[in-house]
N, C-alpha and C positions, 0 to 999 in steps of 0.2 A: 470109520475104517481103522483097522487093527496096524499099528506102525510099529508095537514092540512087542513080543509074544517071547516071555521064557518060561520054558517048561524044566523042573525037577531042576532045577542048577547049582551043581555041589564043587566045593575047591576043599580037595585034604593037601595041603602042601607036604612037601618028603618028611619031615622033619613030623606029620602026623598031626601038624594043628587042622580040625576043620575050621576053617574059616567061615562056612557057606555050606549051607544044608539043604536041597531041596527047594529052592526059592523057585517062585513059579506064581508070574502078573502077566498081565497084558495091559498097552498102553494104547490108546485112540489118539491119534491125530488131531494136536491142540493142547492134549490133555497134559498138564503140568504135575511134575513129580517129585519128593525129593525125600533120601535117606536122612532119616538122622538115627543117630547109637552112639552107643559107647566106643573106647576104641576095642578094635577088635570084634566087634561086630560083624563084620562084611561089606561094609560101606563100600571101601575103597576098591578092596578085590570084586567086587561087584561090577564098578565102572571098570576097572582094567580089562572083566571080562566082555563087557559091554562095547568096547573099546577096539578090540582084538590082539590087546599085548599080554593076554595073560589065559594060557586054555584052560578054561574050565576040565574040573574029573569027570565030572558027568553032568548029563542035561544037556538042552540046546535053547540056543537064541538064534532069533530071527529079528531082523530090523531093516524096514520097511523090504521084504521079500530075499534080504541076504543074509547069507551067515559072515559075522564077523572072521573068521576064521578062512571056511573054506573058498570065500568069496573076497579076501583082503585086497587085492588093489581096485578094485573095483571100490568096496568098502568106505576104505579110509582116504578115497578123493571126497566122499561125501559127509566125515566127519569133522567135527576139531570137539578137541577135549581142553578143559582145563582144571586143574586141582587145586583149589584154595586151601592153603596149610599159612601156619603161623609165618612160617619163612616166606611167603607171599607177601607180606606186609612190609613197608618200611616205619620201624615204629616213631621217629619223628617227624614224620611228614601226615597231612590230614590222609585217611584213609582214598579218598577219591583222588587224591594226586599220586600214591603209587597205583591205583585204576588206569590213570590216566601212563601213568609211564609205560604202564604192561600193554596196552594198548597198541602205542608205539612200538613199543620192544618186538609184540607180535604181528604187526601191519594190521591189525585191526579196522576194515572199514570206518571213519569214524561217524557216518548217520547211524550205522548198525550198531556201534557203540553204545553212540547216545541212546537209542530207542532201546535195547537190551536193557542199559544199567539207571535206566528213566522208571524201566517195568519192574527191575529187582527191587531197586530202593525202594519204594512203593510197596511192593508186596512183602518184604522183608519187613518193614516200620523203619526205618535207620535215616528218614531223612534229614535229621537234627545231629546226627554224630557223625555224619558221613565227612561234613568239613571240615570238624577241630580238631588241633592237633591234640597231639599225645594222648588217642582215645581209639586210634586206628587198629592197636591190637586186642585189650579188653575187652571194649565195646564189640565189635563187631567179631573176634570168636567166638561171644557167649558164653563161648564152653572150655576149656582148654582139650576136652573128650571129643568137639565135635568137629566133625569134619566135613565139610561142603563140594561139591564138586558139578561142575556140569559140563552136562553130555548134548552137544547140538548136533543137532542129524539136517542138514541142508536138503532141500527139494531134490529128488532123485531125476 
C-alpha cells in the first residue's frame, strides 16, 4: 500500500535559490527511507515540505490519503517530526544520554523509545559510540554536511 506519493516537488525560495527540483517517489507502508546530501541539497526543505511548514512552488504530496497542506489539522494530529542537527547534541555527555534527555523534554512514550532507538542504533552501526563520552558529536554526525531527520507518520 502506497503511504507516500510525491509527485514533481519543487521549492524556488524568493531570494531564487532552488532548493528542490521536481523530486517525485513513492513510499509503501514499512518501507524505510532516508536523505542524505550535501548541505543544500534539499534534505531539510524536503521534510519541512513533507511536514506541512513549508509550501512547496510546485508539485504535490500525499501521505497516507492527505495533503500536508490542504488537510493540516487533521494532518499534523498524525505526525511528529524531529531534526537531528549538531545543536541536538550535548557534546560532553555520551550521545544516548542527550537521547535520553530529548526524550523526556519531549514526553516521549518510553517503550516507543526504546524500541525506535533499539531499531536505529542497529541499523545505523553506532552501537559502540552510542555510550562514550566526548564522541556524541563526531562520531555520530559523520559528516559535518549531513543532516538526519525523521519523519513519523502514526496509524491513521
Amino acid at each position: 500500500m502506497e503511504t507516500v506519493t510525491i509527485q514533481k516537488l519543487s521549492k524556488t525560495y524568493p531570494s531564487g535559490k532552488e532548493a528542490l527540483k521536481q523530486l517525485s517517489l513513492t513510499l509503501s507502508t514499512g518501507e524505510v527511507f532516508g536523505f542524505l546530501g550535501p548541505n543544500g541539497a534539499g534534505k531539510s526543505t524536503t521534510i519541512k515540505m513533507l511536514s506541512g511548514i513549508l509550501l512547496p512552488t510546485s508539485g504535490s504530496i500525499k501521505i497516507n490519503n492527505l495533503d500536508p497542506i490542504k488537510d493540516r489539522k487533521k494532518y499534523v494530529s498524525k505526525i511528529g517530526v524531529v531534526f537531528g542537527q549538531r545543536s541536538q547534541l550535548v557534546f560532553d555527555i555520551p550521545a544516548e544520554d542527550t537521547f535520553d534527555l530529548l526524550r523526556d523534554i519531549y514526553k516521549i512514550d518510553n517503550n516507543e523509545y526504546q524500541k525506535t532507538k533499539k531499531y536505529l542504533v542497529e541499523l545505523l552501526g553506532i552501537e559502540e559510540i552510542i555510550k562514550k563520552d566526548n564522541v556524541s558529536s563526531e562520531k555520530l554526525m559523520l559528516d559535518k554536511t549531513l543532516s538526519f531527520a525523521v519523519l513519523k507518520f502514526f496509524s491513521c
